[in-house]
Each structure stands twice: as C-alpha cells, then as structure tokens.
N, C-alpha and C positions, 0 to 999 in steps of 0.2 A: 240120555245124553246125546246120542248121536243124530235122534231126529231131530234133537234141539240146534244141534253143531249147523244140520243140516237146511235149517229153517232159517237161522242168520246168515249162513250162506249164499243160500239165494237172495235173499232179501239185502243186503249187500250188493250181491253182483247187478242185480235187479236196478238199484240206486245206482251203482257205478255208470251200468250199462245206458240209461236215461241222459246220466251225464256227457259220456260221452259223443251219444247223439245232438246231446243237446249245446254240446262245449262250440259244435262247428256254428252253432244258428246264435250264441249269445256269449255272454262275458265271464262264461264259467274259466276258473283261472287254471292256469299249469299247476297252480300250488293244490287248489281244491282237489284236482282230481287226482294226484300224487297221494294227498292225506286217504282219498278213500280208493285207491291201487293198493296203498299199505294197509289199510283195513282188510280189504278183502283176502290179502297174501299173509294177514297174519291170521285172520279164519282160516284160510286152506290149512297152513300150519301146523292147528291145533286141532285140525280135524284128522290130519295125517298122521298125527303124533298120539290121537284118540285109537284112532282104524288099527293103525298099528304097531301099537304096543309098545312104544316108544320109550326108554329109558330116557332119567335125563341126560346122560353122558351119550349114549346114541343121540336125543336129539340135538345136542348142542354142539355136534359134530355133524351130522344133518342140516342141518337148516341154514347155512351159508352155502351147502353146496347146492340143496335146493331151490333155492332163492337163481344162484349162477342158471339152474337149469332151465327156470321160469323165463328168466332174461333171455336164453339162449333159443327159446322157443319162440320169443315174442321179434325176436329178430331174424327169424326163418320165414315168421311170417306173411303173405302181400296182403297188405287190408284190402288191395281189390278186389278178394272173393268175399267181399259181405255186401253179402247183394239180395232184397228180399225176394222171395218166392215169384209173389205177383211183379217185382219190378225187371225181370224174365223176361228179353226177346229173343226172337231170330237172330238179332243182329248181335247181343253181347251175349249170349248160351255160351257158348264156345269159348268164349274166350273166359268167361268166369269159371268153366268145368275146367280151363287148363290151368290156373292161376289155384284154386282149390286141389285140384291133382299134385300140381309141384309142391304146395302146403304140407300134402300129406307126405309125398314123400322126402322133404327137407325134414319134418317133424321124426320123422322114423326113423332120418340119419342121424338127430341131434338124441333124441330116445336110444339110442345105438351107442352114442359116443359115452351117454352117463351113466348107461349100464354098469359097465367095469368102476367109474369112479361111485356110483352109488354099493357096489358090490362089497366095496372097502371100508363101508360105515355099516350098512342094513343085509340083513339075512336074504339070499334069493329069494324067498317067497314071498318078502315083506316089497323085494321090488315089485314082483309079480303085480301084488294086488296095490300098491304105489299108482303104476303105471294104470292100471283100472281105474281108481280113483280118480285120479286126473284126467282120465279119460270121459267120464261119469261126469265128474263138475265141467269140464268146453262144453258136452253134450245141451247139460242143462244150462249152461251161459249161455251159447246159440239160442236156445226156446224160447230165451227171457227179451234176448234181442230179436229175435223173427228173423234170422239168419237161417233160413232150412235148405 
C-alpha cells in the first residue's frame, strides 16, 4: 500500500511540477493547476494518514490543520531559490544560497509554530515522523523538478 501511496505521489507531483513550469510558457489555467495542488495534497493526506496510523477522528481533526500548515509553508516561501544546478553562476550563487537559507530557516520557524498546534491532535512521535515525511516528499518534489 505505501509503495503504491508512494508511486501516485510522485507521479502527481511529477504532472504538477511540468505544469507549473510549463503554466509560465503557455495557457495552463489557475483552475487546472489548483484541481491538480488539490490532487497532489489530497495524496499527501492519505499517505500521512497511511504512515501514521491515523484514526478517523484524529484525522478529521488533522487535516484542516495540516492543510493551514501546507499554506503556511508555501507562504514562507521565495520561489527565487528554484534555480537549476546548471543554471548556476558567479553572478546569482549568492544570492540563490541566501534566498534558499532564509527558506530554511522561515520553514523551521513555521515547523516550530505547528509543533504545539499539531501536539493537540497527533501523538509526538507521529509529529516526529509527520515532519520526516514532509520532509522526504519536498526532497523528492525538488528531484522531479531539477531543483538541487
């Protein structure tokens, strides 16, 4: 089940990720790529609610807070640090390592803040390995996009 979970996952993020490169070159709509943001966040979901162990009443107490989390992440964000390997110079190095730095550590103060509010639905160790998770699927969304 989970290498299955884990196989529509990518392949998901895979499709999203094309999209969105491809939304800025052509007439892919705000609606398309919203329908498949919501795809992809309802895979994560039901992958996290797989991983661990999820009752229904924990998830359905879960899952609007995680959703808040998601949002909260993606607005800490600077899409300036997606910049591929080869497209690397002298001139933007710098400035993409400090844009990726402040990423991380905005991401760690927003992972910081839902701590305590995840604490109050899910068991510490289920955040533990939560935050791995999430951790695990950006790793592999970056690969899919050539973001390294």
């Amino acid at each position: 089940m989970k290498k299955m979970i884990y196989v529509v996952l990518f392949a998901l993020m895979a499709i999203f990720a094309q999209d969105v490169n491809a939304q800025s070159k052509s007439e892919v709509s705000k609606e398309e790529a919203k329908v498949k943001s919501e795809a992809l966040m309802n895979t994560r979901l039901g992958m996290i609610k797989d991983e661990l162990q999820l009752t229904d009443a924990q998830f359905a107490a879960f899952e609007p807070v995680y959703r808040e989390y998601r949002k909260a992440v993606g607005r800490v964000s600077d899409k300036g640090a997606r910049v591929k390997k080869e497209d690397l110079t002298d001139e933007n190095v710098l400035k993409v390592m400090s844009i990726r730095l402040s990423n991380t550590i905005n991401t760690a103060s927003v992972k910081q803040k839902y701590l305590w509010i995840f604490a109050e639905i899910i068991e510490p160790m289920q955040i533990e390995k939560l935050y791995r998770i999430d951790d695990r699927v950006a790793k592999e969304a970056r690969k899919i996009v050539q973001y390294k």
